[in-house]
Backbone bond lengths (Angstrom), bond angles and torsions (degrees), N, CA, C in turn:
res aa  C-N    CA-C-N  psi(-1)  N-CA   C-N-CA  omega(-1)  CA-C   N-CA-C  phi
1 X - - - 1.471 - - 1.533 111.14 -
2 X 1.385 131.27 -47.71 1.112 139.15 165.34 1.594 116.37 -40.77
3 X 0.980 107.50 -76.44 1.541 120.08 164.81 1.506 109.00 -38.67
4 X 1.662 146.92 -52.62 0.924 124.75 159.25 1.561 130.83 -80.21
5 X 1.272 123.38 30.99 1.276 141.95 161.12 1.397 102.98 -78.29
6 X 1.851 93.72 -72.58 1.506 88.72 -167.38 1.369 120.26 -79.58
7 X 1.573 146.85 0.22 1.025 149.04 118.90 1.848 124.84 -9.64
8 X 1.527 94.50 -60.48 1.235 105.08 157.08 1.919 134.40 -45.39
9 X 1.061 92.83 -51.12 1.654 128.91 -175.09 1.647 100.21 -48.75
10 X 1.679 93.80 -60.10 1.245 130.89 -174.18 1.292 108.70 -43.28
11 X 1.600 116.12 -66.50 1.990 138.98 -171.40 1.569 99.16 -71.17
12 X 0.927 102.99 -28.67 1.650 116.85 177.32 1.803 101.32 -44.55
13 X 1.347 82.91 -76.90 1.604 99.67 -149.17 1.726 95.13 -69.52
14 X 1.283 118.40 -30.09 1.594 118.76 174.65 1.341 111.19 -58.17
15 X 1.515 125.24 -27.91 1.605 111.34 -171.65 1.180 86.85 -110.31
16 X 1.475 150.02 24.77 1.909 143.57 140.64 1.767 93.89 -74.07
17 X 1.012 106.43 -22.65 1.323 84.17 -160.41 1.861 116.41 -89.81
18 X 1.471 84.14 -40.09 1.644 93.43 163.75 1.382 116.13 -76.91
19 X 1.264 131.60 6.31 1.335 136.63 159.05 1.042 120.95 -84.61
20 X 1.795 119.66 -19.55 1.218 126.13 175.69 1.817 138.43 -72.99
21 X 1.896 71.06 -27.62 2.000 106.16 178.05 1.924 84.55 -75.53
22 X 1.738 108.35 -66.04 1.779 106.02 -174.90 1.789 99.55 -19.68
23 X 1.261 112.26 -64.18 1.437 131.83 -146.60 1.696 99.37 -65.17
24 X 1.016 105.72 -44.21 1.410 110.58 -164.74 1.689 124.11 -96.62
25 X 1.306 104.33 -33.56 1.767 112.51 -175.73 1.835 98.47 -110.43
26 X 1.629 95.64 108.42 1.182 84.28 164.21 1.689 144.56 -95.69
27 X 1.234 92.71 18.74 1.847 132.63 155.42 1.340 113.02 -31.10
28 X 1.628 111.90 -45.55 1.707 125.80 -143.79 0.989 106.06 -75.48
29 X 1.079 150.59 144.21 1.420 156.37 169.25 1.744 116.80 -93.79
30 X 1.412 97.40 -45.74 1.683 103.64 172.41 1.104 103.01 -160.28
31 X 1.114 103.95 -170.67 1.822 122.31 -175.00 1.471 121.93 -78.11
32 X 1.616 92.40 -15.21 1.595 98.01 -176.57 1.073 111.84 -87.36
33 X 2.204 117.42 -24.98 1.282 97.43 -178.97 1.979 122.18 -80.44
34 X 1.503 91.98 2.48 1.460 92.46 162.19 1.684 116.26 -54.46
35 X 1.341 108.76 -68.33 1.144 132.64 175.87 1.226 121.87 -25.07
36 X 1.465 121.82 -61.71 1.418 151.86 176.16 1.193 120.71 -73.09
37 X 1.045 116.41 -53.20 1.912 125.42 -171.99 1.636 110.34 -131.35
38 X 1.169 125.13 25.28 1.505 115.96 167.15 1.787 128.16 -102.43
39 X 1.162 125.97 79.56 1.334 123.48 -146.15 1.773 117.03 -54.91
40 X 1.653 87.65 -23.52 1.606 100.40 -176.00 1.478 103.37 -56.69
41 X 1.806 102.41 -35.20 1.874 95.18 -154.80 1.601 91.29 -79.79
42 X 0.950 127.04 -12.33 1.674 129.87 -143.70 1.298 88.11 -111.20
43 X 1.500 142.71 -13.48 1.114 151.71 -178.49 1.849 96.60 -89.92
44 X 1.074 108.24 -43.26 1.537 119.56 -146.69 1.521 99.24 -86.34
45 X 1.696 110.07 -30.72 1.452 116.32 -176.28 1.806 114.45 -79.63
46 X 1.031 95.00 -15.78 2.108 111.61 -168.89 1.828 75.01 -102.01
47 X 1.539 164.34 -50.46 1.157 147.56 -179.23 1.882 96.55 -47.67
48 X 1.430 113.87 -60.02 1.515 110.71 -153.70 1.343 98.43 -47.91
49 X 1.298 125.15 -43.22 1.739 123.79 -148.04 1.835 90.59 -100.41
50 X 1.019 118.64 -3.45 1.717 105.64 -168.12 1.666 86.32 -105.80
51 X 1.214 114.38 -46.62 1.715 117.65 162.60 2.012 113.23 -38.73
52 X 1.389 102.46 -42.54 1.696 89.76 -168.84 1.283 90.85 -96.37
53 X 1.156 128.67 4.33 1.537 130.00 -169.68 2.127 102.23 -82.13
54 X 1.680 87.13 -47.64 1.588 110.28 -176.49 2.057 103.45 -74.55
55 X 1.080 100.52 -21.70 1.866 88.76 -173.77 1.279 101.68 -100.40
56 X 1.891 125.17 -1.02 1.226 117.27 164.66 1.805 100.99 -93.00
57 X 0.940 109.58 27.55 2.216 106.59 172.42 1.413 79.92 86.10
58 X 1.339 151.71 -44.34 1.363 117.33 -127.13 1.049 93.24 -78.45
59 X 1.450 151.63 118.25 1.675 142.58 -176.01 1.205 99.83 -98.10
60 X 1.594 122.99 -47.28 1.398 110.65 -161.93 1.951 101.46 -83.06
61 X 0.678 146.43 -46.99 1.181 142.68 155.77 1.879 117.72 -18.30
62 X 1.657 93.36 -40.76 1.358 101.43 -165.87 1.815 106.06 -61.82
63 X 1.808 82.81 -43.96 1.810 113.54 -160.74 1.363 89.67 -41.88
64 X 1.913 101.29 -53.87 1.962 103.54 -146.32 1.801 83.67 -71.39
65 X 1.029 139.81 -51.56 1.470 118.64 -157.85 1.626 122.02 -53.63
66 X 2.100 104.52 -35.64 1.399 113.60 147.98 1.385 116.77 -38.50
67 X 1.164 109.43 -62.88 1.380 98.92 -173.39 1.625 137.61 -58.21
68 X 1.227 88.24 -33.36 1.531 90.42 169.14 1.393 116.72 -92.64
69 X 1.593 115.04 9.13 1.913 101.03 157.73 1.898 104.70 -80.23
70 X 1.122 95.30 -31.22 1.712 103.54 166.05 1.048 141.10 -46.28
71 X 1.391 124.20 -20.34 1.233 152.51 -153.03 1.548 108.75 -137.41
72 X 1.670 112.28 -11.87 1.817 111.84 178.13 1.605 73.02 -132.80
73 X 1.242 162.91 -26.08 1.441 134.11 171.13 1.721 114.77 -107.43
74 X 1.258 120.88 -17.06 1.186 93.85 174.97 1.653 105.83 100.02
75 X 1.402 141.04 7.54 1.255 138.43 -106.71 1.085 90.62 169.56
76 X 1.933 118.71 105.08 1.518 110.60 178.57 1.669 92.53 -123.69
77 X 1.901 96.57 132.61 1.327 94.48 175.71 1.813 91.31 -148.70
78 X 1.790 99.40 125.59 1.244 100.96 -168.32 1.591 107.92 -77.70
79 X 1.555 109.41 170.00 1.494 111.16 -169.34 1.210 108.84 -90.59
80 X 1.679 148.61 5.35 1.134 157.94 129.90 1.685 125.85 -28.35
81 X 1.629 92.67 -32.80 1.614 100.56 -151.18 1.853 96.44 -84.07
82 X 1.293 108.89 167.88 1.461 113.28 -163.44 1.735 104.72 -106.97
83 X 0.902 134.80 88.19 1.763 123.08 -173.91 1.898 110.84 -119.16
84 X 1.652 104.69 115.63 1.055 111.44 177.21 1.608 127.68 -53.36
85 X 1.208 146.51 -147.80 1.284 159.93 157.82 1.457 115.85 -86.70
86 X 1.718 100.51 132.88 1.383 118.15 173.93 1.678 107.11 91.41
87 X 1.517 127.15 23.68 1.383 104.70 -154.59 1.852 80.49 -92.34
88 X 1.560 102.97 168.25 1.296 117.72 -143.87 1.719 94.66 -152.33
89 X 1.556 105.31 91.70 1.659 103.48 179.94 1.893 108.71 -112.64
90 X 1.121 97.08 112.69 1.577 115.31 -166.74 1.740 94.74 -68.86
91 X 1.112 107.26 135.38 1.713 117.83 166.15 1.738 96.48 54.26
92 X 1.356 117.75 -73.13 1.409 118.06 175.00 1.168 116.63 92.56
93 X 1.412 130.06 -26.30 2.030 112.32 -170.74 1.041 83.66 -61.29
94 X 1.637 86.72 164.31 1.731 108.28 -171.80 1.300 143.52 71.50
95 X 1.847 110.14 -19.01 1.165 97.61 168.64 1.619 139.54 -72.76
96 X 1.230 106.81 148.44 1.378 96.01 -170.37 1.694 108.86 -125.63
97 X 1.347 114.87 129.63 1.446 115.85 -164.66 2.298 111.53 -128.32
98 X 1.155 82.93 89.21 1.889 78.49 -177.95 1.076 131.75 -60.22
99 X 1.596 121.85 -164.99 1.567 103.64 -151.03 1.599 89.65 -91.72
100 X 1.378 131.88 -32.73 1.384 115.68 -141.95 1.705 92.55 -107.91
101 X 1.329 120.89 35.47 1.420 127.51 -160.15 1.606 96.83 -96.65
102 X 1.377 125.82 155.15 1.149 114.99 178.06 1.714 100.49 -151.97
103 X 1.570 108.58 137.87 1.492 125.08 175.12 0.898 124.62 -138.97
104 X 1.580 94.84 140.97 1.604 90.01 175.65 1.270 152.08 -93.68
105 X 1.311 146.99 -88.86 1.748 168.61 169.58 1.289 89.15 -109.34
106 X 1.413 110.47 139.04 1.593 129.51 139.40 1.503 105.68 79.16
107 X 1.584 105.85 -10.23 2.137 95.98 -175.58 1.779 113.76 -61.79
108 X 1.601 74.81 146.46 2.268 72.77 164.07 1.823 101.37 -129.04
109 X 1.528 89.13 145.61 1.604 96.93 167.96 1.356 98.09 -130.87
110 X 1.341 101.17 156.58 1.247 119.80 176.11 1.897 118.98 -114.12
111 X 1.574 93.10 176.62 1.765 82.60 172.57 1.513 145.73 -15.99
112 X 0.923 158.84 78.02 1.401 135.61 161.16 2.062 103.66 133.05
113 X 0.947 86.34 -2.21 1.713 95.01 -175.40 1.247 134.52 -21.20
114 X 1.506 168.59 -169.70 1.017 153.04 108.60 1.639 112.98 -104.04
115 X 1.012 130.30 110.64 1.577 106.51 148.19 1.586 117.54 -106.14
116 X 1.436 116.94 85.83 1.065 131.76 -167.98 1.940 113.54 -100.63
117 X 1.367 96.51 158.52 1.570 100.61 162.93 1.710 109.71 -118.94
118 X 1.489 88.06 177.99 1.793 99.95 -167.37 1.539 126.41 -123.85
119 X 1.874 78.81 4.46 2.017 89.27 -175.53 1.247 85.86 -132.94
120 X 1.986 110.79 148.27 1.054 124.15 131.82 1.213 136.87 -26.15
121 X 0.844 120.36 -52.34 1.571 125.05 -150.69 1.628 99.84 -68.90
122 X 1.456 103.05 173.84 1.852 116.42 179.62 1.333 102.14 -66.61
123 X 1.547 107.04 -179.53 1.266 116.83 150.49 1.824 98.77 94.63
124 X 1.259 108.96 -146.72 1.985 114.97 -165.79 1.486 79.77 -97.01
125 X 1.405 115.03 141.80 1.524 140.89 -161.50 1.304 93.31 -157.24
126 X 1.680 140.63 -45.41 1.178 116.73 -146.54 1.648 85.05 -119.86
127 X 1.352 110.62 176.16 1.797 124.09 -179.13 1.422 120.44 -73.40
128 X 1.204 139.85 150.68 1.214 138.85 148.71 1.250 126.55 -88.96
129 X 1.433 108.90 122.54 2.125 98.69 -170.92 1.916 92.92 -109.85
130 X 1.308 133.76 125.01 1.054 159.04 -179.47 2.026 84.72 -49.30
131 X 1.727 85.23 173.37 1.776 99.47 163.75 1.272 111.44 -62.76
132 X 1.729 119.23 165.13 1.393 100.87 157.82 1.771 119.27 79.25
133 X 1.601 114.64 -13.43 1.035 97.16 -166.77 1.845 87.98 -106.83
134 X 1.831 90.69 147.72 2.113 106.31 174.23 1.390 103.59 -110.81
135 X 1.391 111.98 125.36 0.970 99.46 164.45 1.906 116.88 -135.62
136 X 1.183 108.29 132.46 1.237 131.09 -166.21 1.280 118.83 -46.00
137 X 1.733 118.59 165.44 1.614 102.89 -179.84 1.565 119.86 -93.84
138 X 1.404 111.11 155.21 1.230 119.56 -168.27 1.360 118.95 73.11
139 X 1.348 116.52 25.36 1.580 132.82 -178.29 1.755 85.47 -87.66
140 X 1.552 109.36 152.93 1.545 145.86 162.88 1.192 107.61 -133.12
141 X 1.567 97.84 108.12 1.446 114.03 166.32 1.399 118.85 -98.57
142 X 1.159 148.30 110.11 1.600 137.91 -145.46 1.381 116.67 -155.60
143 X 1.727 116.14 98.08 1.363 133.17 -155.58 1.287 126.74 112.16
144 X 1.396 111.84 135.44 1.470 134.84 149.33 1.724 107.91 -6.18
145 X 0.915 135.30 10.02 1.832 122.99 -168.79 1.667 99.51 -98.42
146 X 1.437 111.29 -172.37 1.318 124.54 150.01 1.269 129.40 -107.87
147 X 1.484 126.27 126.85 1.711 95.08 157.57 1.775 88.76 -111.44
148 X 1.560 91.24 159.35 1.504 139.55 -145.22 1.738 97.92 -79.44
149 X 1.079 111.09 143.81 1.558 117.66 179.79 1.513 98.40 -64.12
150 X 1.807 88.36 144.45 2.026 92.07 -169.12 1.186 130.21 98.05
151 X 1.383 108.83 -34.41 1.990 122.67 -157.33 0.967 94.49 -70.92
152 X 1.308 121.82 162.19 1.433 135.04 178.47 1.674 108.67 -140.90
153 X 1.450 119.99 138.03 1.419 116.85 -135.44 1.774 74.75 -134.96
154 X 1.371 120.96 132.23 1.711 118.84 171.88 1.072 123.14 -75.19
155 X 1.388 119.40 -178.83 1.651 115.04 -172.41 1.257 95.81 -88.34
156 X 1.600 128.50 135.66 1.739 152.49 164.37 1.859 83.34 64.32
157 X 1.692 119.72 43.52 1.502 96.87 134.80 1.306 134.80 -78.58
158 X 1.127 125.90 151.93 1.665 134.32 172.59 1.907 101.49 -89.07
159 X 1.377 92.25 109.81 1.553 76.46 166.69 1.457 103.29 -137.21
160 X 2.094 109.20 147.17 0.853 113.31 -158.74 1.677 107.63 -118.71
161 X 0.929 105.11 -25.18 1.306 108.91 -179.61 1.889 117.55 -130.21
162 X 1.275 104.79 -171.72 1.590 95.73 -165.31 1.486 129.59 -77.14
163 X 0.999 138.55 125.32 1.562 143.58 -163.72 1.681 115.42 -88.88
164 X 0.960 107.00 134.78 2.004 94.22 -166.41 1.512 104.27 -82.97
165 X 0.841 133.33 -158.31 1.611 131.98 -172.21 1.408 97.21 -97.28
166 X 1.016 134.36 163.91 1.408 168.10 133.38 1.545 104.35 86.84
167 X 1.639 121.70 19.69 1.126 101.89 172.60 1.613 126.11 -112.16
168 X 1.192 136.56 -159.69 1.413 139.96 -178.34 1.609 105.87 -119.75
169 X 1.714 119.76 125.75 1.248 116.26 -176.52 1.695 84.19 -132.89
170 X 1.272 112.07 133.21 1.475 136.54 130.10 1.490 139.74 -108.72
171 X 1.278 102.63 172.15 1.649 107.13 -169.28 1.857 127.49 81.21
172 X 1.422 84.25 158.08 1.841 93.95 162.65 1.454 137.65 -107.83
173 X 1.404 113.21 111.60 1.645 133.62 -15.66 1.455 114.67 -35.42
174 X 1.046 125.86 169.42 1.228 146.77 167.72 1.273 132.88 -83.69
175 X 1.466 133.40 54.41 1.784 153.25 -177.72 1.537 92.00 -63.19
176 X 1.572 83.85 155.88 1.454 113.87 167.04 1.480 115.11 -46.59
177 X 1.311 134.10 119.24 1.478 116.52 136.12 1.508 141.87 -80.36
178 X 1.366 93.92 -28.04 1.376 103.12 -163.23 1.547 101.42 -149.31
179 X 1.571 109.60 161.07 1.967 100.28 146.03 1.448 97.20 -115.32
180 X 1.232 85.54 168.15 1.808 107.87 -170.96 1.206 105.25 -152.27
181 X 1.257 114.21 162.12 1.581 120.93 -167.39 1.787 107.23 -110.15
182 X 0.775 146.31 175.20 1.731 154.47 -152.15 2.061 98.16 -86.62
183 X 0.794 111.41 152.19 1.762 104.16 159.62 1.449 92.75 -98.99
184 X 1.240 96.11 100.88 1.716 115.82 167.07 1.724 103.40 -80.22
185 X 1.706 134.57 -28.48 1.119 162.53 -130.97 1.569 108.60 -141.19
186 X 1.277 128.38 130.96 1.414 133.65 149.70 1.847 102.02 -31.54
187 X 1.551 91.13 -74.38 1.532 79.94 -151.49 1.790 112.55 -66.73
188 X 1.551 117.15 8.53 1.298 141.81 -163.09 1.961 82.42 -72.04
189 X 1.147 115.08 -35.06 1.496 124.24 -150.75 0.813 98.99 -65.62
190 X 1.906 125.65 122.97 1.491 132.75 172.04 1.882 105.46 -100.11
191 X 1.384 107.39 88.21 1.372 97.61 159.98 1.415 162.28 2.52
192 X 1.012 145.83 72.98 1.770 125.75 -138.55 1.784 129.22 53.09
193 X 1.387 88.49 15.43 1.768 103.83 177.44 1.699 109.50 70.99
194 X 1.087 102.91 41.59 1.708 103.21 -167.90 1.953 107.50 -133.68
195 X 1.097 134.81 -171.58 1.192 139.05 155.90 1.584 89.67 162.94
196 X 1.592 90.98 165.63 1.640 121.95 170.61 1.408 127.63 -14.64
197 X 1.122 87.80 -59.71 1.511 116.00 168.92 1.388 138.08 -44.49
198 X 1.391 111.27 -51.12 1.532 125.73 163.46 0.915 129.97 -32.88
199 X 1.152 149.04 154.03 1.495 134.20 171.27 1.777 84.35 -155.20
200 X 1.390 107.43 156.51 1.575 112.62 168.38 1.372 136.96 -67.94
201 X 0.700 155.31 82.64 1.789 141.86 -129.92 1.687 101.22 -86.20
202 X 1.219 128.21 3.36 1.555 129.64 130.36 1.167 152.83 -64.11
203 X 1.838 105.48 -26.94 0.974 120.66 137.36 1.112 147.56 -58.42
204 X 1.369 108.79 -46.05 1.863 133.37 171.02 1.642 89.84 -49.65
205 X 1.170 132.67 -57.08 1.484 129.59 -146.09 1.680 100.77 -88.00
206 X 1.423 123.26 -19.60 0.921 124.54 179.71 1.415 113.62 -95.45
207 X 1.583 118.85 -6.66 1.847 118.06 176.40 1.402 83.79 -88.65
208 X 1.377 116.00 -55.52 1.815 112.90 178.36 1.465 117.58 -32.88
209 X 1.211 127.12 -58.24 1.326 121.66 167.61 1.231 121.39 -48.63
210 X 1.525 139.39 -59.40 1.244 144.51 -173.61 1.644 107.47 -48.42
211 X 1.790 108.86 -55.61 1.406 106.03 168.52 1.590 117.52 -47.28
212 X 1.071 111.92 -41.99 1.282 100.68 -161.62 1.759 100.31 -86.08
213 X 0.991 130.02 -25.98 1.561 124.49 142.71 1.266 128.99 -19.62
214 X 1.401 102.23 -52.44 1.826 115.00 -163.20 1.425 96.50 -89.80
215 X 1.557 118.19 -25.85 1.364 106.46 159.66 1.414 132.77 -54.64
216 X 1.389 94.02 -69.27 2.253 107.24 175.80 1.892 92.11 -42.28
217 X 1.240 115.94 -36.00 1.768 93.35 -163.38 1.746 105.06 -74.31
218 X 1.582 99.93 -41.93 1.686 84.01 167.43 1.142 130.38 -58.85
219 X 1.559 118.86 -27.58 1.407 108.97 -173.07 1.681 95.56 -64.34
220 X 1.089 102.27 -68.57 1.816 118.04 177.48 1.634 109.01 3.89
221 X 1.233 94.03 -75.81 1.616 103.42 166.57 0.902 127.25 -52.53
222 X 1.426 127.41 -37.57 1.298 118.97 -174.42 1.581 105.11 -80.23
223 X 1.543 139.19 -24.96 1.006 134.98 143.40 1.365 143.40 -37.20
224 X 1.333 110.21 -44.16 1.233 123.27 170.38 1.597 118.85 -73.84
225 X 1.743 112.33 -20.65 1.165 113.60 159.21 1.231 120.17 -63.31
226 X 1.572 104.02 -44.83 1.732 95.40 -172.85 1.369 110.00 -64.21
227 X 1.232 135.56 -45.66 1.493 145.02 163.06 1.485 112.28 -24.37
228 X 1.464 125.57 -54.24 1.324 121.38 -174.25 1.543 101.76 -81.60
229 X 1.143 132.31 -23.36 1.658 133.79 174.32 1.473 104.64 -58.52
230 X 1.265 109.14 -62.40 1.530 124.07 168.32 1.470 115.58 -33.12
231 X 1.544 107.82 -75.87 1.524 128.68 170.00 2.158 112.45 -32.77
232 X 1.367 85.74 -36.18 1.815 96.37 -166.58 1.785 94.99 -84.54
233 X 1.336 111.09 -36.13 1.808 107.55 -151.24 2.038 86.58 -76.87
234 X 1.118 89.62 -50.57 2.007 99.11 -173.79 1.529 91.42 -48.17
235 X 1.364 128.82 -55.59 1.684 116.23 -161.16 1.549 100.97 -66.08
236 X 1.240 106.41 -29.40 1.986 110.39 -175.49 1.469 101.35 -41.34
237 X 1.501 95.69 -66.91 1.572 122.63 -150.96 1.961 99.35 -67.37
C-alpha cells in the first residue's frame, strides 16, 4: 500500500509538471513533446532521482546522475539544491542552478541562467527565488539573498542583492523598474520577465536628463538675449 501511495505521489507530480510547460509554452503541440523533446523536463527528472540519490549520503552517485542530465539537457542543476513544484525551464542550455539554491512553486527560467553564489565559504551561497517568480534569459542571480514571490528578473540582468516580491528589475546592477503583480492567470504570464510596459529605469533617467538639458540651454539663451538688449540699450543711451 505504501509503495502504491507513493507511486501515486510520484505520477502525480509528473503530470503538474508537464501541465506546467501545457500552461506556459505556447509552442507545445502535445504532451508527448514534453516528454520527448523538452530538455528542461528531462533535466528536471535526472534532478528528482540525483536529489533522493544525494539526501540518501550517496553524493557521488548523486553528482554522476547530475551529471549526466547535463550532458542529455544541457542544464546543470546540482543535487543539493532545493526546487519546489511546477518549475518550468524554457529552451534551457546554460542554465545553471547551485547546490545551496532554493525554489519554489510556479517559477520559470529561461536560457542561459545563473543561480550562482559569490563566496567560498560553507553554508547558503546560492539565492532563493520565492513562488511565482520568471526569470529571463541570460539573467545572473548571485548570492545568498531573496527575490520576492512574483518578481520578475530581465533577460542578462545582474542581480546582486534582494528583490521584494512582485516587482520587475532590469539592468547592470539590476534596479527596480516597475511593480507588478504575481501571474495568478495564464494569460497573467509575462514571458522572459518582460512586457510592453517596461521601460528601463536607465533609460527613463537618461531621456530625463537630456530634457532637462534642452531646458538650461533655452533658458541660456534667453539670458544671454536679455544681456545683449541690455548691452545694446546702455551703448544707445
Amino acid at each position: 500500500m505504501y509503495n502504491l501511495v507513493v507511486m501515486r505521489k510520484m505520477f502525480n507530480r509528473l503530470f503538474q509538471e508537464i501541465d506546467s510547460y501545457v500552461a506556459r509554452d505556447p509552442a507545445l503541440r502535445s504532451r508527448w513533446d514534453v516528454l520527448l523533446s523538452y530538455p528542461g523536463f528531462h533535466a528536471l527528472t535526472c534532478y528528482r532521482l540525483s536529489s533522493w540519490l544525494w539526501r540518501q549520503k550517496l553524493f557521488t552517485l548523486g553528482r554522476f546522475v547530475s551529471h549526466l542530465g547535463r550532458i542529455v539537457s544541457g542544464i546543470e542543476i546540482h543535487p543539493g539544491a532545493t526546487i519546489g513544484e511546477r518549475l518550468f525551464i524554457d529552451h534551457g542550455m546554460g542554465v545553471v542552478i547551485g547546490e545551496t539554491a532554493e525554489i519554489g512553486d510556479d517559477v520559470t527560467l529561461y536560457q542561459g541562467v545563473t543561480l550562482g553564489g559569490t563566496s567560498l565559504a560553507k553554508g547558503k551561497r546560492h539565492p532563493t527565488l520565492e513562488d511565482g517568480v520568471i526569470v529571463g534569459s541570460g539573467a545572473q542571480i548571485l548570492g545568498p539573498f531573496t527575490v520576492g514571490a512574483g518578481a520578475r528578473v530581465g533577460a542578462n540582468a545582474v542581480v546582486l542583492d534582494a528583490v521584494p516580491p512582485g516587482v520587475t528589475v532590469v539592468g547592470i546592477p539590476a534596479t527596480i523598474a516597475q511593480r507588478s503583480k504575481p501571474a495568478s492567470q495564464p494569460e497573467d504570464f509575462a514571458a522572459y520577465a518582460v512586457g510592453e510596459e517596461i521601460s528601463d529605469p536607465l533609460a527613463k533617467s537618461i531621456a530625463q536628463m537630456q530634457e532637462d538639458l534642452e531646458t538650461l540651454r533655452a533658458r541660456v539663451g534667453e539670458l544671454e538675449a536679455e544681456q545683449n538688449t541690455a548691452t545694446n540699450a546702455a551703448r544707445s543711451a
